[in-house]
N, C-alpha and C positions, 0 to 999 in steps of 0.2 A: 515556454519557460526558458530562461538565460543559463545558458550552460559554462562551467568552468575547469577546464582543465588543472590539474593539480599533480603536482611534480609523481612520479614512483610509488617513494614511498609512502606518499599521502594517499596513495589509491583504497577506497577499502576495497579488502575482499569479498568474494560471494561468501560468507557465514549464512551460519542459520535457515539451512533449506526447511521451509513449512510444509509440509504435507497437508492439502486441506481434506478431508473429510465429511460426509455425512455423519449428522447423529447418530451415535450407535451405541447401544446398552453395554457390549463387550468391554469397549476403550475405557466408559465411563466408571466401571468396578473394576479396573487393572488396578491387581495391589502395587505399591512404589511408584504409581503417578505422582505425580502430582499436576493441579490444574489452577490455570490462572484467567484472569476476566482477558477477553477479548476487546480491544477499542477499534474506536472510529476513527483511526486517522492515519499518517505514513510514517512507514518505516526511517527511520534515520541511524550515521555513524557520528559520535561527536572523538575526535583526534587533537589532541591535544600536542603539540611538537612543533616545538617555538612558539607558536601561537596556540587560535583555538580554531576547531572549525567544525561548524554544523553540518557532516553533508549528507544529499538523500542518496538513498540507496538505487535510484532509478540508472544503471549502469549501464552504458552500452560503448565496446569497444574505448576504455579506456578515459571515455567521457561522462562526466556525473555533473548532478545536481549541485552546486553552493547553498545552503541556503544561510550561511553564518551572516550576510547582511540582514535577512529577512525575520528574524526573530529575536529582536536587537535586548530583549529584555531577558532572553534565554540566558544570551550570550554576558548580559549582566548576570546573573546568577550562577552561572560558571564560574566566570572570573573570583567569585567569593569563595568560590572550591578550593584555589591554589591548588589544579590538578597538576602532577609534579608530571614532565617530561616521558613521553612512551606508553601516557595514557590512552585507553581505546575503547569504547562500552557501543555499544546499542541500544536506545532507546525507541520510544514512538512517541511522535510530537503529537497531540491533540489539542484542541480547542474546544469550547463548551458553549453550548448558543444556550444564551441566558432567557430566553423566550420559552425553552425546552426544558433546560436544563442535562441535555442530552448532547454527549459529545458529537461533531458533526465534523463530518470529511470535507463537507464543499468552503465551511471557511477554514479549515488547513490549505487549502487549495487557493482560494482568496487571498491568504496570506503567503504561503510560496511563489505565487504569480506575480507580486505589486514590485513597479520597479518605483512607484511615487507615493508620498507619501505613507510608505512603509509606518515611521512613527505611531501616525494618526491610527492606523489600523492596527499595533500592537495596545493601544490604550483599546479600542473599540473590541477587538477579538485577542483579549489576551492567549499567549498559550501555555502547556504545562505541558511538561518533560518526564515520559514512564518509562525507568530502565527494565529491559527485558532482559539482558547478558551482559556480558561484559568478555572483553576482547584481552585483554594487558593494564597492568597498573604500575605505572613510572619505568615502563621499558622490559618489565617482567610480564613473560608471555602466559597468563592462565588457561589460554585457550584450550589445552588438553587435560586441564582437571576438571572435576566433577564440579555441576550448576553450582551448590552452593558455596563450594570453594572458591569461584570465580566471583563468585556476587560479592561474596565475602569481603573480601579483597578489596573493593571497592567502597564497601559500605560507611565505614568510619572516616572518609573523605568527604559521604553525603548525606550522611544522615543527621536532621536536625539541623540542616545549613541554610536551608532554601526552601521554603512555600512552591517554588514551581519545580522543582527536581524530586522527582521519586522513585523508589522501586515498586514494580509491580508486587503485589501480595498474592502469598498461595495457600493452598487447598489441599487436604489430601481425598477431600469427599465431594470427586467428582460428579456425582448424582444431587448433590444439594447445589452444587454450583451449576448444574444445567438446571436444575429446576428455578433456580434466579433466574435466569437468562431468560425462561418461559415467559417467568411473572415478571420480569421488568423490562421484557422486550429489547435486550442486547444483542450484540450482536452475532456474541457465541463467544466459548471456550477457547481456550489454548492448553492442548495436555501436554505434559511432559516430563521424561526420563531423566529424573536430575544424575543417575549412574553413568552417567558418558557425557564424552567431550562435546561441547562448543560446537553446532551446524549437525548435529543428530538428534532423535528421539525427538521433535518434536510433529507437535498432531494438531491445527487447525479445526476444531467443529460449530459449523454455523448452523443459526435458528435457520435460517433459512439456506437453500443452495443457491448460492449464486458463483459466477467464475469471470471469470476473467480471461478476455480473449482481446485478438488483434484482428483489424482490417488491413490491407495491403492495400486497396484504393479500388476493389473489384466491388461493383454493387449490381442490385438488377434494377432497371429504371419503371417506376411507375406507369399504368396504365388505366388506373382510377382516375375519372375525372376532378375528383379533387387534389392531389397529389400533380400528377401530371400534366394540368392547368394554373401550376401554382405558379406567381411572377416572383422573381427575387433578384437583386441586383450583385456582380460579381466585380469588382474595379469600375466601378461607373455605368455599368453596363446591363443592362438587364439581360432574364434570360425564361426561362419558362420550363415546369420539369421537376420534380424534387425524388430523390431511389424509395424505392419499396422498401428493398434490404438490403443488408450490408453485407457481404459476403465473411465468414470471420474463422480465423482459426486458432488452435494451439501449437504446442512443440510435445511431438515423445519424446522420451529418455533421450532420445537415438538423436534428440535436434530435429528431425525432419517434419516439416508444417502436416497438420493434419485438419482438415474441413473438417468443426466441429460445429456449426451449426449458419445459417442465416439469421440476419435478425431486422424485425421488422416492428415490432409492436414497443412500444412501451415510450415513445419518442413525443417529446411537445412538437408544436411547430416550430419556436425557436430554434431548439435542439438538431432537427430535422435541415432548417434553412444553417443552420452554422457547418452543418458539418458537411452538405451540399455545394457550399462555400469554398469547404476546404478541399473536398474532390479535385473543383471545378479547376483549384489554384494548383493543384500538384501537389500538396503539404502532406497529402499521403500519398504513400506509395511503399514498395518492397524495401527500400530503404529508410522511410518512417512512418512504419506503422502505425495505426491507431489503434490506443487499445479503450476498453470500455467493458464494465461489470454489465453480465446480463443476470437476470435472475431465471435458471429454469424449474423447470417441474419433476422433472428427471434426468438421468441420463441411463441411455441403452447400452447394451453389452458389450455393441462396438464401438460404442467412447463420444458418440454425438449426443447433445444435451436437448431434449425433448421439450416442445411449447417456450422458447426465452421469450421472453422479453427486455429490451433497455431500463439499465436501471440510472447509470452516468460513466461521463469519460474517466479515465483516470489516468491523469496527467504525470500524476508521479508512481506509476506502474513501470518497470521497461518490459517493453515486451517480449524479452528473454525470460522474461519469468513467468510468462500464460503457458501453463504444463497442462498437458491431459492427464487426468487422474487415472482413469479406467482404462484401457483398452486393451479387446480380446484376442 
């Protein structure tokens, strides 16, 4: 993915740490939650100051994603905001595969990735814009008042303006909104303390556990005849061999990597020969890690994630942000 430097103060900051979670009866009857849907797609900042600019959140060392080329119809429907100078919000961009009708990550990712014909694919995969916070409105910093005061803020600049710009809607009955997510197979919850500032109280709960981790480029090499007989070609070149597993980790509090599991199952063979590929070329390593959702079954006391499996990469993840939930 094409990365862009962006002066200081264009940089966003780390807002909004999500704590993810398991399903839990507890969180879900906390009175003063409130809960909001969960989506399929990436995190974004949209900064308005001079210009405008869509960026992702995928940060590392001062370098982030652009993606204000890449969603050229967003970026029309902003422009109709007349968002006034020192503007700052967070959204999440999704897309909706009309086959489904279900929003889907992999053509967010289609459409972050294209450096060609971009156009063509904002007519084919439209996207739409769901605010989750909001940062500053016209240089006034909200970031320390309470959610609804910051939303607030915001809102009579968008609301009723625009078909693809919206705020998230909330809940205060958590239990009716996890029981959607059952019956319509989303992705999970988002709870949250609207009583405190901007990058607290908030709670992740998915249908399912899955995480998010990184590879450094260590794998174990296949010794199945199938796998280990596999031919595939690297720059021209053939070669023979495909990893069992991927060796993968998190970050504790503390920063320091921690082996939270191997992962080996859940992989096509594309999948399998691409990132074989990318081994082979150096494109991972300590310095660019690969990250990728697995889905596990559990995890243990000491913070390792029992049975994963591969579920997909995720491109617009940095891998500063694969935290261990647990450990003892």
């Amino acid at each position: 993915m094409p990365q862009c430097c962006l002066p200081l103060e264009k940089r966003p900051k780390e807002y909004n740490f999500v704590e993810v979670l398991p399903a839990t009866d507890s969180i879900l009857d906390v009175q003063g939650l409130i809960f909001q849907r969960k989506f399929d797609g990436v995190s974004a900042e949209v900064i308005a100051e001079g210009d405008l600019r869509i960026v992702g959140k995928g940060i590392t060392k001062g370098r982030l994603s652009d993606y204000t080329s890449k969603f050229p119809e967003l970026v029309e429907d902003l422009k109709k905001l007349n968002l006034p100078d020192g503007t700052d919000f967070l959204p999440e961009i999704i897309v909706i595969d009309q086959e489904t009708g279900m929003e889907s990550l992999s053509l967010v990712q289609a459409r972050t990735g294209r450096e060609t014909n971009v156009s063509l694919y904002a007519k084919l995969y439209p996207a739409v814009m769901i605010i989750h916070d909001v940062v500053s409105v016209g240089s006034k910093d909200v970031s320390g008042e309470d959610y609804f005061t910051r939303t607030n803020a915001l809102k009579p600049l968008v609301s009723g303006k625009s078909n693809r710009i919206f705020f998230v809607g909330s809940s205060q009955d958590g239990r009716g909104e996890w029981e959607r997510v059952q019956k319509l197979r989303f992705e999970g919850v988002i709870a949250r303390d609207p009583r405190v500032p901007l990058g607290k109280g908030v709670w992740k709960l998915k249908r399912e556990l899955s995480e998010d981790v990184f590879c450094k480029g260590e794998y174990t090499p296949s010794i199945s005849d199938g796998l280990s007989s596999f031919e595939y070609e690297v720059g021209g070149k053939k070669r023979v061999g495909l990893f069992a597993n991927l060796v993968c980790y998190q970050l504790t509090r503390e920063g320091k990597e921690f082996h939270v599991c191997d992962v080996g199952g859940g992989f096509s063979m594309q999948d399998r020969v691409k990132i074989q590929q990318m081994l082979d070329l150096g494109l991972v390593s300590k310095e660019k890690p690969l990250v990728l959702e697995v889905k596990a079954n559990a995890r243990f006391e000491d913070g390792k994630l029992r049975h994963n499996t591969f579920i997909r990469l995720r491109d617009d993840k940095p891998w500063t942000q694969c935290i261990v939930k647990e450990v003892s």
